[in-house]
Every structure is written in C-alpha cells, then in structure tokens.
BAFI-3210 file (N, C-alpha, C; in Angstrom, 3 decimals, decimal comma, padded with zeros to 6 digits):
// residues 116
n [1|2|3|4|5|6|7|8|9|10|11|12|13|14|15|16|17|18|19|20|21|22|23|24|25|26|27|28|29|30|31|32|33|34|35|36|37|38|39|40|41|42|43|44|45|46|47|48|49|50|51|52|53|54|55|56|57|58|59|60|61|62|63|64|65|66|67|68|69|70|71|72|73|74|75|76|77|78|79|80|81|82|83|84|85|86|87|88|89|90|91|92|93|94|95|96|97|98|99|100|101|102|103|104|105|106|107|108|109|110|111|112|113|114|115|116]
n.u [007,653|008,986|009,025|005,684|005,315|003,745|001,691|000,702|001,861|001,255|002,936|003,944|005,917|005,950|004,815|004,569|001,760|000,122|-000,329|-000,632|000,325|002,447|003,524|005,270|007,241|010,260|013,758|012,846|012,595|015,066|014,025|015,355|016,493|013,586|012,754|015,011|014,463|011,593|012,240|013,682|011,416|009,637|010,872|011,165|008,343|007,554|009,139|008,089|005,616|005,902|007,009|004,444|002,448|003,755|003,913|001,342|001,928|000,976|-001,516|-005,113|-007,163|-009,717|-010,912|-012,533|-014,362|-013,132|-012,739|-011,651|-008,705|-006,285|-002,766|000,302|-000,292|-002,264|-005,652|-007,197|-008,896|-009,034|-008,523|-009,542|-008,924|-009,920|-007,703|-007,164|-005,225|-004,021|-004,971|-005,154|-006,808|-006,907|-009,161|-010,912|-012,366|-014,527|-016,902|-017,357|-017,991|-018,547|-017,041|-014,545|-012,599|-009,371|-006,052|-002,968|-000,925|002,016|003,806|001,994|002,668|004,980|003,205|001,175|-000,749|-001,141|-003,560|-004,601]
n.v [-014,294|-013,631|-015,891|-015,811|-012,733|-011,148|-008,486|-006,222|-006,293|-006,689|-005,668|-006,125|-006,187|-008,610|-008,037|-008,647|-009,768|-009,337|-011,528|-013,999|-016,644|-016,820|-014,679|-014,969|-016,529|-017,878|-016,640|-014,265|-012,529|-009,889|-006,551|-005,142|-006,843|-007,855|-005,052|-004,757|-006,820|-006,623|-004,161|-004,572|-006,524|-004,742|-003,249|-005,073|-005,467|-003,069|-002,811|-005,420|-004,509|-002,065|-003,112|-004,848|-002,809|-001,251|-003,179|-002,787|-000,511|001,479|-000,037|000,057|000,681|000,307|002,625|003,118|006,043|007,678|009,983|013,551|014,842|017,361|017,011|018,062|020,777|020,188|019,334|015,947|013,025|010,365|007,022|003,644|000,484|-002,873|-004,121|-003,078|-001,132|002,187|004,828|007,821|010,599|012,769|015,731|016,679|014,369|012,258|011,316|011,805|007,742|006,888|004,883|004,999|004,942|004,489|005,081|003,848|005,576|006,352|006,770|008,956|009,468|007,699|005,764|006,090|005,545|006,901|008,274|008,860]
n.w [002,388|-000,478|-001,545|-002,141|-002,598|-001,929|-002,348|-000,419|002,741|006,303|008,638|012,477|015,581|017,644|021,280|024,669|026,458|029,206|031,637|029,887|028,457|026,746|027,401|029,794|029,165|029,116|027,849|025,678|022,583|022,408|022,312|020,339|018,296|016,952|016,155|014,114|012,345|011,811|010,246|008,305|006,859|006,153|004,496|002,207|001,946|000,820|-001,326|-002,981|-003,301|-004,533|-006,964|-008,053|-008,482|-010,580|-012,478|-013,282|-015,088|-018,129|-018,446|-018,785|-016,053|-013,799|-011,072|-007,950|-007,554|-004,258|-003,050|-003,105|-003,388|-003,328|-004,549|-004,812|-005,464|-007,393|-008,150|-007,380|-008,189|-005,644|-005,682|-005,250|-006,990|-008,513|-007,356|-004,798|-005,410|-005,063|-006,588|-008,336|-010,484|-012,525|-011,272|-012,897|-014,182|-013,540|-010,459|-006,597|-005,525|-007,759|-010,626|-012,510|-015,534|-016,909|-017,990|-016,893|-016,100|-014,542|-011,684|-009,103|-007,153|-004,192|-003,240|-004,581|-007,905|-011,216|-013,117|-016,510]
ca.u [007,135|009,820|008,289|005,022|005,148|002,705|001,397|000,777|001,664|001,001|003,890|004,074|006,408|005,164|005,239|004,075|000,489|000,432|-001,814|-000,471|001,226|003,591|004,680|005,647|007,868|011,576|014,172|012,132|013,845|015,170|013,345|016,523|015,951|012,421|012,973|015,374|013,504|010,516|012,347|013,786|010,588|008,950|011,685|010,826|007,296|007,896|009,408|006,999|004,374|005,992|006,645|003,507|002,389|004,801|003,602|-000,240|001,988|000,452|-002,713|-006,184|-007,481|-010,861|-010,718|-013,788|-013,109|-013,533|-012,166|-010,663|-007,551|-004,892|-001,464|001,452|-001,202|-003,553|-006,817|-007,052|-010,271|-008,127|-009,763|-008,820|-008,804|-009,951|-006,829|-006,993|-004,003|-004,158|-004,869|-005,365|-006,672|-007,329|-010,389|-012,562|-012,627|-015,292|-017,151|-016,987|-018,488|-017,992|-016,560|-014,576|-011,453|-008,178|-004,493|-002,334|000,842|003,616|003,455|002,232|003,457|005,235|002,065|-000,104|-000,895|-001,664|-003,943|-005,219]
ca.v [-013,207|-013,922|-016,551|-015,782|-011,161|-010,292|-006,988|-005,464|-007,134|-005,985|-006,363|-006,304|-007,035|-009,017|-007,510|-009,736|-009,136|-009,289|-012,408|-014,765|-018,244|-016,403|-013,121|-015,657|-017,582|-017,740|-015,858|-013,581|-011,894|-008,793|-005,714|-004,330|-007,594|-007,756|-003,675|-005,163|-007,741|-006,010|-002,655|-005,680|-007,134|-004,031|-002,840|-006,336|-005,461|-001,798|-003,525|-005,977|-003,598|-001,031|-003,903|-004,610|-001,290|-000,868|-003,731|-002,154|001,179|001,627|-001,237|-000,003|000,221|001,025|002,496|003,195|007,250|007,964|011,544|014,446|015,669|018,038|016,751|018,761|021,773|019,974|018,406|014,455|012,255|009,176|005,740|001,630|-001,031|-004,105|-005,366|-002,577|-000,299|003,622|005,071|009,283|010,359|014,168|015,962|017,055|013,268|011,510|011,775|010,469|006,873|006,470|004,151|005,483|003,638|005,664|004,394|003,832|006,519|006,315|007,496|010,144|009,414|006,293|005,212|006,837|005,555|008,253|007,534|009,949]
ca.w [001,569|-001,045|-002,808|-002,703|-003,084|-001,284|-002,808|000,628|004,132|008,006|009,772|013,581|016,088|019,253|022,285|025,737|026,813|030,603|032,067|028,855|028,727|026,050|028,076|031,125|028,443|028,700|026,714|025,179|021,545|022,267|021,566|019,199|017,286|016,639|015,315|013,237|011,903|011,240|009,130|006,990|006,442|005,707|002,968|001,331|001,589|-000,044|-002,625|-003,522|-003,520|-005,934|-008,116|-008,430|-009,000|-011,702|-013,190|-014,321|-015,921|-019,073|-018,128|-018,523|-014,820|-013,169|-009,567|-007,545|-006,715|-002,960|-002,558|-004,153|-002,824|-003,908|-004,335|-005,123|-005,706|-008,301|-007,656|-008,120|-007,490|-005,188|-005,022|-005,327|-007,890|-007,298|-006,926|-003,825|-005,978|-004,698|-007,845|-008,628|-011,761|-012,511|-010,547|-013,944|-014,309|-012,243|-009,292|-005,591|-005,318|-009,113|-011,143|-013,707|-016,056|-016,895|-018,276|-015,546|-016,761|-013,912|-010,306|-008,816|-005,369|-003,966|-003,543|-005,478|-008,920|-011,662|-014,919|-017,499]
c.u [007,866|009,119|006,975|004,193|003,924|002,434|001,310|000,619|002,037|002,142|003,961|005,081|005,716|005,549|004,065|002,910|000,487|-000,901|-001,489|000,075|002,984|004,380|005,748|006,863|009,438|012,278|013,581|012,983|013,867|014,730|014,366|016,438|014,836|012,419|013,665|014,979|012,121|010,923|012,915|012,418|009,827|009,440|010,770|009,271|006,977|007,975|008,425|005,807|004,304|006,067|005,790|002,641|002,753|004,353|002,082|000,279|001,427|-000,903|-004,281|-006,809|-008,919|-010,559|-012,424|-013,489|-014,085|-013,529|-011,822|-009,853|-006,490|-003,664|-000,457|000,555|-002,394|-004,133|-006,556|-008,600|-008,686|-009,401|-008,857|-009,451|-009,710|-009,195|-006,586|-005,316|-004,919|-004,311|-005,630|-005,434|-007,069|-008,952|-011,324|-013,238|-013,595|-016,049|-017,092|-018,244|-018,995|-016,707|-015,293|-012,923|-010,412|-006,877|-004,020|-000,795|002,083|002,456|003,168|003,005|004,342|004,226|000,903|000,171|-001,233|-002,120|-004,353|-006,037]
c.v [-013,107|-014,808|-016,242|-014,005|-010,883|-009,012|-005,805|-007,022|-006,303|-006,228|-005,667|-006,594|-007,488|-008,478|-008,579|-008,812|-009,863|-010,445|-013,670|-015,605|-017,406|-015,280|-013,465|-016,778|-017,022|-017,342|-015,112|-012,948|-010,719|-008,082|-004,768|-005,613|-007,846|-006,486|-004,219|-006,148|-007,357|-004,335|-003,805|-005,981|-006,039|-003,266|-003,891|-006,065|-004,212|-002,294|-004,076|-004,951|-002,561|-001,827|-004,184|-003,917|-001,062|-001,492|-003,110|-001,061|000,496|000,505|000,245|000,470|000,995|001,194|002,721|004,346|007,383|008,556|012,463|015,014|016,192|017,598|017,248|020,070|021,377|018,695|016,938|014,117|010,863|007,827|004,727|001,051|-001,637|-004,314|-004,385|-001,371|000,799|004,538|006,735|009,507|012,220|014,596|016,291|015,548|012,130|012,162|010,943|009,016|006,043|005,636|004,072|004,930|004,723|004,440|004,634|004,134|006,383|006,524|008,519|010,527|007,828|005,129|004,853|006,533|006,604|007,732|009,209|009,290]
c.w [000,225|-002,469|-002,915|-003,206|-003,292|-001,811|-001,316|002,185|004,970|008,634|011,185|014,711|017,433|020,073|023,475|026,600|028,368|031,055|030,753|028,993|028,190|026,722|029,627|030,320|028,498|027,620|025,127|023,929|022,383|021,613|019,950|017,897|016,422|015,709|014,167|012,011|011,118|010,259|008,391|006,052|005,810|004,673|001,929|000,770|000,780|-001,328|-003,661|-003,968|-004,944|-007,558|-008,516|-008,701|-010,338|-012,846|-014,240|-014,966|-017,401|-019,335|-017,982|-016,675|-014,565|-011,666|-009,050|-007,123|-004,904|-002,194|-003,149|-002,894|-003,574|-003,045|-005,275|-006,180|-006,912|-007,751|-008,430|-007,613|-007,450|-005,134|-005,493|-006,575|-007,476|-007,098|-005,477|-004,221|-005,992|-005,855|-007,995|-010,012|-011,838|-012,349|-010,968|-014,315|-013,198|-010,771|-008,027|-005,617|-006,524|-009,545|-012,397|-014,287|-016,798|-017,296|-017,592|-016,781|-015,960|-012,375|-009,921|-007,984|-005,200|-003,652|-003,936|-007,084|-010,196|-013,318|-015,354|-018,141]
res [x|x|x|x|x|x|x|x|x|x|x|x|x|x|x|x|x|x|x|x|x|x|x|x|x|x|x|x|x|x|x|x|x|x|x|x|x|x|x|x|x|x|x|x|x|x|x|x|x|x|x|x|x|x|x|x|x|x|x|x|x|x|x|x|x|x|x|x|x|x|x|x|x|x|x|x|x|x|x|x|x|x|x|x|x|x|x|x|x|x|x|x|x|x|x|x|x|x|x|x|x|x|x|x|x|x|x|x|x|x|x|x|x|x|x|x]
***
C-alpha cells in the first residue's frame, strides 16, 4: 500500500471459516497479531487517504449531491466526486441527485471535504 497509496483500502483480518482447508491449517497467526497488523495497516490507509484529499484543496471539483445533512449545526448538501471524495458544500447550493461544481476550501470533517 506504500508504493502504490491507495486512496481508500478494506482491510480485514482473517478469521477460519468452519468446513475449510484453511481453518484446519496449522499454526494459525494469533488473533493479537492479526489486530495488530490490521490497526497498522489502517493508520497507513488514513493517511493515504487524507493525503489525497488534501491534495484537491483549492481544485475545482464536481460532486454528485446525495443528501443534506447538518454538521456542526449548519446544513450541507453531502455527495462524491468521481474520484469517490466525500465532499459537503453549503445547503442553498444544489439539490439532491444534482450535479453541481464548488472550490474545494479545507476540511470540514476528517472526512468530509468542504467547497464554496
């Protein structure tokens, strides 16, 4: 995930499905490893993500809106990119299942984009 920063990745740890070649398989990781393993991987993937985020501040962007919700007491219309970036833009702006294009200003949230 390193070299190629992934914008968003799933992470999982395995657990042994009963009736399987693999859950009948010798020395199995430990479940304290796997935990470990997977809150690493998912910092890394935090990371990546905000970086790329960070990267569209002050970029142009179109989202597609797909809700209005109030966050931190004022209305937003929320919707995606294409590139699939969480993006909130103020709620006089647009309507749901609209299209509508905004300057990407900072964050609203840690994952929430915010244009005007």
């Amino acid at each position: 995930t390193e070299k190629v920063n992934f914008y968003e990745t799933h992470i999982f740890r395995y657990s042994p499905r009963k009736g399987t070649i693999a859950a009948k398989m010798k020395d199995q990781i430990q479940e304290s490893i796997k935990v470990s393993r997977s809150e690493v991987l998912i910092r890394i993937s935090e990371e990546h993500s905000r970086i790329y985020r960070e990267k569209h501040i002050n970029d142009t962007l179109e989202i597609l809106i797909e809700e209005e919700k109030e966050i931190n007491g004022v209305n937003y219309m929320l919707g995606h990119t294409k590139d699939y970036v969480l993006a909130a833009i103020p709620a006089k702006n647009g309507n749901v299942n609209e299209i509508i294009a905004g300057k990407a200003v900072g964050m609203l949230t840690d994952e929430i984009m915010l244009l005007a």
